[in-house]
C-alpha positions as CSV (number, residue, x, y, z in Angstrom):
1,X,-51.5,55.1,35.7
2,X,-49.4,57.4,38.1
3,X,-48.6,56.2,41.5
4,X,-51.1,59.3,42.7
5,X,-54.2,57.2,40.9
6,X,-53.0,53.9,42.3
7,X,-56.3,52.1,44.0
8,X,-55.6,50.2,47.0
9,X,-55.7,46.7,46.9
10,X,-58.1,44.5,48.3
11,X,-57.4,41.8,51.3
12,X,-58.8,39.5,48.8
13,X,-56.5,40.7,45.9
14,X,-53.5,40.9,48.6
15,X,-54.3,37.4,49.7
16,X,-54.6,36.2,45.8
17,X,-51.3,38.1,45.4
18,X,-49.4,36.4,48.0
19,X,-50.7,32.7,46.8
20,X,-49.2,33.5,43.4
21,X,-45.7,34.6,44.6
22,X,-46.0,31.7,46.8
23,X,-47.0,29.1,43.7
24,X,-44.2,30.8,41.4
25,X,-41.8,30.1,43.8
26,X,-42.7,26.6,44.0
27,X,-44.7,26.3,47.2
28,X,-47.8,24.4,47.7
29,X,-50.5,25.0,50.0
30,X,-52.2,22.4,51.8
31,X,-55.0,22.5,54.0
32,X,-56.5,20.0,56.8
33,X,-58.1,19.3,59.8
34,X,-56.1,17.8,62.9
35,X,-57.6,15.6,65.3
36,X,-57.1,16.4,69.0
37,X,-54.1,13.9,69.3
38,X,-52.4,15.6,66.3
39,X,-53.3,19.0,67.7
40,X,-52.0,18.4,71.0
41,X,-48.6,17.7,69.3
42,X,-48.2,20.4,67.3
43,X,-49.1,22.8,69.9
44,X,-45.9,21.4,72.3
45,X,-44.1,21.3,68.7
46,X,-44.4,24.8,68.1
47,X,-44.1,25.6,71.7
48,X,-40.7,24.1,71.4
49,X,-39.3,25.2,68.0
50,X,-41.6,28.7,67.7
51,X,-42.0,27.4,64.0
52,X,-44.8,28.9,62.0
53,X,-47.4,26.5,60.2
54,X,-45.9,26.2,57.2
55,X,-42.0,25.3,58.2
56,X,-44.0,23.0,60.9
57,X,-45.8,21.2,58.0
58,X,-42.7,21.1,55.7
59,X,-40.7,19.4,58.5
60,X,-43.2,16.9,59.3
61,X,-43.8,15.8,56.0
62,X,-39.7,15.8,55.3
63,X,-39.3,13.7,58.4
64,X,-42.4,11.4,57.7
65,X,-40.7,10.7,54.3
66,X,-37.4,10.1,55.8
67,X,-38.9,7.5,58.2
68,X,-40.4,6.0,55.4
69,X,-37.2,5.4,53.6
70,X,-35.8,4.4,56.6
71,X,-38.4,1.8,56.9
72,X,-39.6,3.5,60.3
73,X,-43.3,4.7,59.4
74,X,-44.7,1.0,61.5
75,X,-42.3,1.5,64.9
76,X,-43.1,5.4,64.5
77,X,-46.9,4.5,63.8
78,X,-46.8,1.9,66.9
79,X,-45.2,4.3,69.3
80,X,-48.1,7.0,68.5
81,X,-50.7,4.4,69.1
82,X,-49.4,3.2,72.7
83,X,-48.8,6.6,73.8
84,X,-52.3,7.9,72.8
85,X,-50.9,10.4,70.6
């Protein structure tokens, strides 16, 4: 095919596209909902940083694991649950 009978893609094929390059490059998507405590957080988060979703996500979960190594995850848990967040 010559680039002058090239069809455009799709925003379905784009999107399908993108999610492959992502997946070959060792990414994984993950979806959820957030309750209102957890959304108020992440909106002064990314206030704060400017992060996107995804590096947001990838830190959290990185420092979630680190405070479970650290035997944190309880005072962290505790501390959301008496500030109401």
């Amino acid at each position: 095919m010559s680039s002058d009978n090239k069809r455009a893609l799709s925003n379905a094929e784009k999107q399908q596209r993108y999610r492959q390059r992502q997946q070959a490059s060792g990414k994984k998507e993950l979806r959820g909902y957030l309750t209102p405590e957890a959304l108020s957080c992440y909106q002064e988060i990314q206030e704060k940083t400017q992060w996107n979703d995804s590096t947001l996500l990838s830190n959290a979960i990185r420092l979630m694991y680190a405070a479970h190594k650290c035997g944190q995850i309880g005072i962290l848990n505790s501390w959301l649950t008496e500030h109401k967040r």
